[in-house]
Phi, psi and omega in degrees: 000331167064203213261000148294338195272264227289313170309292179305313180300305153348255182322011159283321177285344181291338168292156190332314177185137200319324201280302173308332215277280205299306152334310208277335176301129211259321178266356189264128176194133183254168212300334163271349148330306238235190192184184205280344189277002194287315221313302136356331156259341151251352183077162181266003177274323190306323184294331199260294206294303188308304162329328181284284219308325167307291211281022168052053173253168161279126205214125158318146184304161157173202201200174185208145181263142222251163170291001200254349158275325156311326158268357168296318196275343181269322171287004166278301181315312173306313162316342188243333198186140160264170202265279183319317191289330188269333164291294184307001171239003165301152165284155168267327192258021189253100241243286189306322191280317161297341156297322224270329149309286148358281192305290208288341193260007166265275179350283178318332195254345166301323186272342177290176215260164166275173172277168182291301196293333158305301168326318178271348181298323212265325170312284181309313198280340188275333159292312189309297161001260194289331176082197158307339208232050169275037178237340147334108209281118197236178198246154169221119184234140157306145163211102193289144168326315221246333164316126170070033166281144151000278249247346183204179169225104151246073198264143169086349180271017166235204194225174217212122164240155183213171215014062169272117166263131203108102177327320197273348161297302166355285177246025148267003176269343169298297172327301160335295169311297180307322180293307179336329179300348191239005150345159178284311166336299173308301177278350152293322176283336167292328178303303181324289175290007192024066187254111201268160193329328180273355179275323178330219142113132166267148172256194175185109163266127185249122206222153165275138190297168161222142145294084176264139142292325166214180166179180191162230202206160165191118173303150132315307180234136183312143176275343191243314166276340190100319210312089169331330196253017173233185164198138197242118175272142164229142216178130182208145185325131153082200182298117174359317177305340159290331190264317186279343175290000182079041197248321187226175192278089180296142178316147173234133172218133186258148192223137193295130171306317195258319178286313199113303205321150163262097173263013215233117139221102166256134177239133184257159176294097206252100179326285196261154120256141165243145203222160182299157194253155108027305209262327211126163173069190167294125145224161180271133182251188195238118159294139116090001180332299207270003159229037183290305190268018178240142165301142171252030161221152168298156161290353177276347145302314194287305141354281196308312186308299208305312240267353140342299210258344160308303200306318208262306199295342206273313183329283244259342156085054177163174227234151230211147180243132187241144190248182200182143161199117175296109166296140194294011209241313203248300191109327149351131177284133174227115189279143189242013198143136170206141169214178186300151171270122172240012177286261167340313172217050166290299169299309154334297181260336145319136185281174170293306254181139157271116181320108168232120164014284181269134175295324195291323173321316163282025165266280185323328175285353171266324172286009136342129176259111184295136188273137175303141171284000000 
């Protein structure tokens, strides 16, 4: 970014006074603004974190770059080739023609310039962030418009960075987010679920990193009966990313929603942790002997999750797959996401049978291929 770089961050201090600076911002909004009515405008893991922190659970501070910079940064591109218009004429079931897409249009947008005017938003916001400590490590995560909805899930399918440092990692990992959006994953599942295109647009949220001691997941509703009357925990030694990437097996406990009771405790051999890298991001270590096998959560923890995750389904009036980490320094709990469980109720509101004419057809119909919308 060079001495262009260092000039525009310069001018962020010349506005009037840090507090008009921050008001003032244009691309930018932060977690107590907003809210689940936001959503068009932050995407939806933001609308869900601003909603937990309004609604007063601990949540890491943060901010979130608003979707009206992602179209400022997509209408420069359109202007030269088009985006949208080239996802939308894809096929669902044309594998080759969406990679080749994917690639060039993730290409295109990794190499293009940010706006100026971002740069100094995201410049302002990350001091106010960080403060004194601006080598201080956040998390930058996608947050798509079409993510964490009621009606679908497209949890994992854009991309999440984590202990990234430095204003200028910042904001190529912001860059980063936005190309994600052009996954091969991402435009299939869209394809698929015919969600059209022009409705689409990424947010991006940037949070202070935890230092987790354990983290994991946790249900409302059981993930394997559906069973309403429990919430179900999983958990494993250092950051989450291990347990949700499938790398190591996490402990498990199902706990009576109303009793408390634990009827549930499998602790499993928690091999690997990731833990912060060098460089940035993640890497997986060796737990460990004498803790592979001890649980890594108290039962007073686990308690605390329960009485946790009553609180967020009474919010949100349904039932919630929630992400969660103890910082090792305080021990304090911190929700990292939480969004509706749509598996469970999905079958819920699916009929048994689709009503057909000829009886053999709901014969037939199990040998079916689901068809793109």
């Amino acid at each position: 970014m060079g001495s262009a770089f260092v000039s525009m961050v310069a001018a962020v201090s010349s506005r009037s006074s840090p507090e008009h600076c921050v008001s003032a911002l244009t691309y930018i909004a932060w977690f107590d603004a907003i809210g689940l009515g936001d959503r068009p405008q932050v995407g939806g893991k933001a609308a869900s974190l601003g909603e937990l922190t309004r609604a007063g659970i601990r949540v890491p501070p943060g901010y979130v770059v608003r979707t009206a910079a992602f179209e400022r940064f997509l209408a420069a591109l359109e202007r030269v080739a088009p985006v949208r218009a080239a996802v939308a004429a894809l096929r669902c079931d044309d594998l080759e023609a969406i990679t080749a897409c994917s690639r060039a249009l993730r290409r295109r947008m990794q190499e293009a310039a940010l706006p100026q005017e971002l740069t100094l938003d995201l410049a302002a916001a990350h001091e106010r962030l960080l403060g004194a400590h601006p080598d201080q490590p956040v998390a930058v995560r996608s947050s798509a418009t079409c993510e964490d909805a009621a009606e679908a899930s497209f949890a994992g399918l854009q991309d999440t960075y984590l202990w990234v440092r430095g204003l200028a990692a910042t904001l190529e990992r912001v860059r980063s987010c936005w190309a994600s959006l052009y996954s091969v994953e991402s435009i299939s599942y869209r394809l698929q679920h015919g969600f059209p295109e022009e409705q689409v647009a990424m947010a991006v949220v940037v949070q202070s990193m935890v230092d987790a001691r354990t983290s994991g997941v946790m249900f409302t509703r059981s993930p394997t009966t559906g069973d309403r009357s429990v919430v179900t925990v999983e958990g494993a030694w250092g950051v989450g990313s291990a347990v949700v990437g499938g790398e190591v097996t996490p402990d498990r406990w199902v706990l009576g929603k109303i009793t408390g009771e634990i009827s549930v405790r499998d602790i499993s051999d928690k091999h690997i942790q990731h833990v912060a890298a060098a460089a940035g991001g993640v890497e997986a270590v060796a737990v460990e002997d004498e803790r592979r096998r001890v649980p890594c959560l108290s039962d007073e923890e686990l308690q605390e999750l329960r009485a946790l995750a009553r609180r967020i389904e009474r919010h949100y009036g349904r039932a919630q797959d929630i992400e969660w980490a103890i910082d090792r320094a305080s021990g304090a709990i911190l929700l990292l996401q939480s969004r509706p469980e749509t598996v469970w109720a999905a079958k819920d509101a699916a009929p048994v049978a689709t009503p057909q004419q000829d009886p053999l057809m709901h014969v037939m119909s199990i040998f079916g291929k689901p068809q793109c919308r």
